[in-house]
N, C-alpha and C positions, 0 to 999 in steps of 0.2 A: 856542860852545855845544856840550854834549857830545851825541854821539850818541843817540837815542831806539832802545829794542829792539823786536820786532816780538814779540808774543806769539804762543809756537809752537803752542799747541796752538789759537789762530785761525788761523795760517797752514797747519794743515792739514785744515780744515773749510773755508773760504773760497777761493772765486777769485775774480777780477776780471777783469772780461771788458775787451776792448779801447774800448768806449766805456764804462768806469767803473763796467757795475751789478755789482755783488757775488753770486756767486752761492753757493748751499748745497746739498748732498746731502740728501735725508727720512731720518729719522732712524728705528731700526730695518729696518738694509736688513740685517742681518748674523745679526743674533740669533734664534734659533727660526723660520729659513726653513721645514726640510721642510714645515712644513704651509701654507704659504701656498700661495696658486693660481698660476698659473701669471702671471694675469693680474696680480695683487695683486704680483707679483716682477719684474715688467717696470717697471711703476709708480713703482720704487725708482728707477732707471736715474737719470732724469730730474734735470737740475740748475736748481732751482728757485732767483727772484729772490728776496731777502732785503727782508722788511718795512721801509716806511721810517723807520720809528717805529727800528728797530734799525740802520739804517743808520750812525747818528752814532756809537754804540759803536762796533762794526767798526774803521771806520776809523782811530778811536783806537786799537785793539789794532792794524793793521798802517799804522804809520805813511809809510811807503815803498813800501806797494802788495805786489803780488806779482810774480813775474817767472815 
């Protein structure tokens, strides 16, 4: 069987924690900060679990996980 690739621009949006959930970064942490509050930018920080409804995608895009 030939190898399967890993889609890069999911491998670098996604991790995979040591028991298997997949996690994500929120999305505008980058763009138009200065005015957000202090609090609102802390917020960003956080790696939030990936719905399971999208889970079965994911996994298709990284077939071998992450390392």
């Amino acid at each position: 069987m030939p190898k399967l690739k890993t889609h890069k621009g999911a491998r670098s949006r996604f991790c995979i924690t040591g028991t298997g959930k997949i996690m994500r970064v929120k999305g505008g942490k980058s763009h138009l900060r200065r005015k957000k509050t202090a609090r609102t930018k802390r917020l960003y920080d956080d790696m939030i679990p990936v719905q399971p409804a999208d889970r079965t995608k994911i996994k298709r895009l990284l077939p071998y996980g992450l390392k």
